[in-house]
LOTIMAR-239129 format. One record per residue (C-alpha): residue number from 1; y, z negated, x. Coordinates in steps of 0.1 Angstrom, whole numbers. Example, Ala and Ser with C-alpha at 12.3 -4.5 7.8 and 13.67 -1.06 7.14 Angstrom:
BEGIN
R:1:-45:-78:123
R:2:-11:-71:137
% end
This chain:
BEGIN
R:1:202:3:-199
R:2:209:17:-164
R:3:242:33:-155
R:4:241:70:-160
R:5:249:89:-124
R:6:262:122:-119
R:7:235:145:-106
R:8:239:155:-76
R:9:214:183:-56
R:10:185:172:-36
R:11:174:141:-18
R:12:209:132:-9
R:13:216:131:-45
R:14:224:95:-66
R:15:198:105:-96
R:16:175:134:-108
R:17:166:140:-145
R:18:129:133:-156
R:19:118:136:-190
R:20:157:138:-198
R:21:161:101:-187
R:22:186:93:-155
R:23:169:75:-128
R:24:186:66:-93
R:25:177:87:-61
R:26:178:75:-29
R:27:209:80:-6
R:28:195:84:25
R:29:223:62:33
R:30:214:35:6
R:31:182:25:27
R:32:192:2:51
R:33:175:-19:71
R:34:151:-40:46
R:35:134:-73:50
R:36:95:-69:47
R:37:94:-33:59
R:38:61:-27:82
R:39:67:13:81
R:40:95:36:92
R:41:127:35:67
R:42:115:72:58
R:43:82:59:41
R:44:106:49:15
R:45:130:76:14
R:46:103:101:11
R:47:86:81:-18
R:48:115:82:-34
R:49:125:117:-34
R:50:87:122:-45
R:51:71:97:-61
R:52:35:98:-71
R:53:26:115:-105
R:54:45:101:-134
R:55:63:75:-113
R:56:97:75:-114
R:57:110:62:-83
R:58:145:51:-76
R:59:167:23:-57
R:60:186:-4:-81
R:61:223:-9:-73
R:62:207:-45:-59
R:63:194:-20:-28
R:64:162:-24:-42
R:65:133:1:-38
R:66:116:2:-78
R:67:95:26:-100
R:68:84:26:-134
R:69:51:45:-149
R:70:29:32:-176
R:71:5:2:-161
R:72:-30:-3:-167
R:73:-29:-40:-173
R:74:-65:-41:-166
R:75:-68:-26:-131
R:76:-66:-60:-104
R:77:-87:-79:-136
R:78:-121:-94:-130
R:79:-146:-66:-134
R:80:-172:-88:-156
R:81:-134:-96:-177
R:82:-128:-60:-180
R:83:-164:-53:-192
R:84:-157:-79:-219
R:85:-127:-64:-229
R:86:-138:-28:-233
R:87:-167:-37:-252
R:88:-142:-56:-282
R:89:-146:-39:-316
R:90:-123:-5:-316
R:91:-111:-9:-284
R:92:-103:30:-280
R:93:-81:26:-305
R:94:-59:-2:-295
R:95:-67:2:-255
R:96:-36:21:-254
R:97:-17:-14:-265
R:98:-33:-21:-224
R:99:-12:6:-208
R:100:27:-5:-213
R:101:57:12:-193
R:102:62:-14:-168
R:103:91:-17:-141
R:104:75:-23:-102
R:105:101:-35:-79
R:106:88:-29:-47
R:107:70:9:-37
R:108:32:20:-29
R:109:38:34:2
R:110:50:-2:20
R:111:32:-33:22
R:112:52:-56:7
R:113:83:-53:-16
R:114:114:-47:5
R:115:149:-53:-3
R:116:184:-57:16
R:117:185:-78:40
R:118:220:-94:32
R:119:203:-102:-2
R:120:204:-140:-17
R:121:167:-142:-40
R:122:194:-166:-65
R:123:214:-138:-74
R:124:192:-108:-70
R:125:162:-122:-92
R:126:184:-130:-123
R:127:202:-95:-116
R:128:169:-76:-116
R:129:158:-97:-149
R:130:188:-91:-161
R:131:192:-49:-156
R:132:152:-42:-163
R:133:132:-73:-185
R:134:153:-63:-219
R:135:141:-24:-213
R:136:107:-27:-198
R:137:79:-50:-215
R:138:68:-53:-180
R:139:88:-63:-150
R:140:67:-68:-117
R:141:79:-78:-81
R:142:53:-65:-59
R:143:39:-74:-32
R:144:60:-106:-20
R:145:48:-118:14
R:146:36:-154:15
R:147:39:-167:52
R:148:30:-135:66
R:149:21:-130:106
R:150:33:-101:105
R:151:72:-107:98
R:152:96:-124:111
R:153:112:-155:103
R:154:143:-140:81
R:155:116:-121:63
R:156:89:-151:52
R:157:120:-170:41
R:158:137:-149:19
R:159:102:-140:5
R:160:98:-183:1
R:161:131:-185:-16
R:162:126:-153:-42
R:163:94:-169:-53
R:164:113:-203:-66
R:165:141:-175:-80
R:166:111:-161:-98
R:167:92:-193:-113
R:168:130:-205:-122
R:169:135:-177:-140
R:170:103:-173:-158
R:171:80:-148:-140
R:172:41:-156:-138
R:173:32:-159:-101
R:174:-4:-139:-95
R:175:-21:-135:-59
R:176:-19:-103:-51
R:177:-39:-80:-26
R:178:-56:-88:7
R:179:-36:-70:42
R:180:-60:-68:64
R:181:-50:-66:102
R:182:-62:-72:138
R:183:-42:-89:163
R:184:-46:-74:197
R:185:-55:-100:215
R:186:-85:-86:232
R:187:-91:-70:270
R:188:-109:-40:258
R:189:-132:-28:229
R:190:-165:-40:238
R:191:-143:-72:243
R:192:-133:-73:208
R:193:-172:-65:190
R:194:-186:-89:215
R:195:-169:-111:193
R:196:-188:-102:160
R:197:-222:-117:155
R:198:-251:-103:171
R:199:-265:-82:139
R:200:-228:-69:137
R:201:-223:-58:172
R:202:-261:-41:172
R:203:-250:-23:139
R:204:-219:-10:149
R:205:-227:0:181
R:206:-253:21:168
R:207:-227:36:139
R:208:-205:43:168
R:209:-234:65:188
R:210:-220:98:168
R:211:-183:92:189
R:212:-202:114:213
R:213:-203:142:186
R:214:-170:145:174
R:215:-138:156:192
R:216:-106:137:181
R:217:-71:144:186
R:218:-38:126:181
R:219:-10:151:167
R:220:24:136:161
R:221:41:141:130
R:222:69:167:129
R:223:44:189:153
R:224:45:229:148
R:225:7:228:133
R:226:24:209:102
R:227:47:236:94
R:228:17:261:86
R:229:12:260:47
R:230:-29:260:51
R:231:-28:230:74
R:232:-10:213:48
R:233:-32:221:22
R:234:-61:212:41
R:235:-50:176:45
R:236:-35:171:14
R:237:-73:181:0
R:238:-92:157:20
R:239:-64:127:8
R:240:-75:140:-25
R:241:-112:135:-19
R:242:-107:103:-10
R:243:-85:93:-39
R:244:-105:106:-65
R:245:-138:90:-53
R:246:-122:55:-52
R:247:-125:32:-84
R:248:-90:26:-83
R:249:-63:50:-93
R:250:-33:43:-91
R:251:-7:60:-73
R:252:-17:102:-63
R:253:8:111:-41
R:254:20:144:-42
R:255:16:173:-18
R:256:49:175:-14
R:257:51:134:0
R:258:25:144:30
R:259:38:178:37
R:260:76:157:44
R:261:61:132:53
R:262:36:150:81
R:263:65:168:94
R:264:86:142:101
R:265:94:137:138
R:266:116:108:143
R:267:90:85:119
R:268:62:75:147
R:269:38:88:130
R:270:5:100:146
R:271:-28:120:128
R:272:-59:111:142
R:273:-80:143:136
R:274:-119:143:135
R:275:-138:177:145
R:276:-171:182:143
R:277:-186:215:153
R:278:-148:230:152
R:279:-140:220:112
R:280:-118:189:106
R:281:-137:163:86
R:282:-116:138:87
R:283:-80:122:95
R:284:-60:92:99
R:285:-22:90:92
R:286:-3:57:116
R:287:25:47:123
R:288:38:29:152
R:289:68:10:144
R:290:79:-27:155
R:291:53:-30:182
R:292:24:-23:152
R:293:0:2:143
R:294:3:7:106
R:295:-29:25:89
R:296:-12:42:59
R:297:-34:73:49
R:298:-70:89:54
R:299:-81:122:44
R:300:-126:128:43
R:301:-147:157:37
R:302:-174:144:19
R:303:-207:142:25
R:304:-197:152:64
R:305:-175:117:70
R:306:-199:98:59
R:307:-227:111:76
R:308:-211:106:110
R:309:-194:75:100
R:310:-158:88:105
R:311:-143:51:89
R:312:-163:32:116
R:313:-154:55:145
R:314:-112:55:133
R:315:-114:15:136
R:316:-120:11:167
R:317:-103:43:179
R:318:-74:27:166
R:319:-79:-4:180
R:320:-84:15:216
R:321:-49:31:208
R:322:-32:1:198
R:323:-48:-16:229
R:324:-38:7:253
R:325:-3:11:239
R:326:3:-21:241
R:327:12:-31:207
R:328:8:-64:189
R:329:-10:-59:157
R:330:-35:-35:138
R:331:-24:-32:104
R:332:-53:-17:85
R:333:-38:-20:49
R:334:-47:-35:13
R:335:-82:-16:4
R:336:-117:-26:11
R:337:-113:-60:24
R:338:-155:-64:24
R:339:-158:-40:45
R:340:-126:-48:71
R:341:-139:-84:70
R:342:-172:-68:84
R:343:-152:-53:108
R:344:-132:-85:122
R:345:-101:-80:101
R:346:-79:-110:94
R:347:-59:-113:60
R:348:-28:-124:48
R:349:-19:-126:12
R:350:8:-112:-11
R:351:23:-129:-46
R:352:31:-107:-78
R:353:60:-120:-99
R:354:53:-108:-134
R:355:76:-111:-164
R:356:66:-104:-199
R:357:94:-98:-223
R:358:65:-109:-254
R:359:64:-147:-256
R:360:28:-150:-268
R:361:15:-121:-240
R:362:34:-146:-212
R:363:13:-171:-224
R:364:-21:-155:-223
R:365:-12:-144:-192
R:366:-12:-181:-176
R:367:-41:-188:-189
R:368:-62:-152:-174
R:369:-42:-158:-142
R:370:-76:-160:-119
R:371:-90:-130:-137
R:372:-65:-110:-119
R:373:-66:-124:-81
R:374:-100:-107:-75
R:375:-93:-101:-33
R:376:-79:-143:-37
R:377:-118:-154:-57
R:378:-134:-126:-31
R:379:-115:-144:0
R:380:-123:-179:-13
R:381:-163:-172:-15
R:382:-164:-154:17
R:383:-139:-175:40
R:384:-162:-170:71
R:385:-167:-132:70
R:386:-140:-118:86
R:387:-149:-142:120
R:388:-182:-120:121
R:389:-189:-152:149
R:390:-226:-155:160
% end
């Protein structure tokens, strides 16, 4: 059981009560400077103070970022798996049995799992196992980096070493997700889809034909048009169009998240705004932090975005920003990875450390292991896609 906390008010505050259990908050001062960390610190503060709906979010007194919610064990599983599985005898009555309260270290608003940076992976794992495995019948460490390009050297070997912590101490290692990102190592645009193959660059360029329709804006966060309450729910909409046409749902974020989040001036963060015919069909919420452009969030009216190909015009208007800014990398984020192959995305991998507290569960788990790692079997089959090379 976690230490009960005296409540304190607001953010600042050491824990909150949800569903009269005590769960940490963050003290702003608590989140230090992580290993892992892609985004701004405040990503993680603000998810957080509000996680998405029924997450509970908090930092364990490791200095770890965590949640807990109730996981659908099959959402990263093989679809033609979870077909087989939902058609079993009764399964509306037992599917439940599939949905367990399970503790995440690591958050949905970072790209990998982040934690102290003065932390040793041979005390912290048994420490976490220790504090959450007896309580939860589900302990997951996110989103570990496996030799990433995009971190440093501290980063990739503390992420090396918590892996061994992990398989010493009895976790199942999964492949995670596919992070797609573009180094910027191109002259100019035209430089970079020259690259592509020839149907490629002919099919892009003619997607990218409506650019001369649209009018596009960058508005840093923390501007005054973020403090008007029908801005705010205007974007928080469109991030709700896209989330609910997606096949995946997992973490909604709240309104409260983006409106925070959008007015937050010291992050680095920058909207991309799409207008067509003076009504905004479309945004892009980055980042620019450690010489990166981070892609976190998109909002699309529907069928408007599609119809003028907002996702293929943001690309490479981020790319052009990134470019001319002089930054390193394009970091375009887990989703998708088909279609940010197609687009000349490279991809590094994360690992998920899974602990089971049932014996015989752990054990079917080894054996389903590549039903999970569907962006790993998708990567293996399509190794040449994201060249896009004539």
């Amino acid at each position: 059981m976690r230490p009960t906390i005296p409540i304190n008010n607001g953010i600042a505050g050491l824990a909150v009560q949800t569903n009269a259990r005590l769960v940490p908050r963050c003290d702003p001062g608590r989140v230090a400077t992580y290993l892992n960390l892609l985004e701004p610190e405040s990503l993680v503060r603000q998810f957080v103070a509000h996680p998405p709906q029924a997450f509970e979010a908090f930092v364990s007194p490791e200095g770890a970022p965590a949640f807990t919610t109730r996981f659908d064990l099959l959402t990263t599983m093989d679809d033609r798996v979870r077909l087989r599985i939902a058609a079993l005898p009764f399964y509306r009555h037992w599917c439940g049995l599939l949905r367990p309260r399970t503790c995440f270290v690591g958050t949905t608003v970072s790209e990998y799992a982040v934690f102290p940076r003065d932390s040793a992976p041979a005390l912290l794992v048994p420490a976490l196992k220790s504090r959450y495995a007896d309580e939860y019948p589900f302990l997951i460490i996110k989103d570990v980096p496996q030799d990433s390009p995009l971190l440093d050297a501290a980063s990739n070997a503390h992420a090396h070493e918590l892996a061994e912590a992990c398989k010493a101490a009895g976790f199942v290692l999964l492949q995670g997700q596919a992070l797609a990102y573009v180094p910027i190592d191109f002259n100019s645009v035209d430089d970079y889809i020259s690259r592509l193959s020839s149907g490629r660059r002919k099919d892009i360029r003619r997607k990218l034909r409506v650019r001369a329709d649209l009018a596009i804006e960058a508005v840093p966060c923390g501007s005054a048009r973020f403090r008007n309450a029908a801005v705010l729910d205007e974007y928080y909409a469109l991030y709700l169009n896209v989330f609910h046409q997606s096949t995946v749902h997992f973490d909604l974020l709240s309104a409260a998240f983006f409106r925070d989040l959008l007015q937050d001036a010291s992050s680095g963060g920058v909207v991309f705004a799409y207008h067509h015919d003076g009504h905004l069909i479309g945004y892009n919420l980055c980042f620019v932090n450690g010489g990166m452009l981070i892609d976190k969030y998109v909002g699309f009216r529907y069928p408007e975005a599609r119809a003028l190909n907002i996702y293929f015009v943001s690309w490479f208007h981020n790319l052009a920003y990134a470019l001319e800014r002089g930054l390193t990398h394009y970091v375009a984020g887990w989703t998708d990875p088909e279609i940010k192959a197609y687009l000349g995305a490279r991809f590094t991998f994360t690992r998920h450390a899974v602990h089971i507290r049932n014996g015989l569960l752990r054990a079917i788990l080894r054996r389903l292991t590549a039903s999970f790692e569907r962006d790993r079997a998708w990567h293996e089959t399509h190794p040449d896609d994201s060249s896009g090379r004539s």
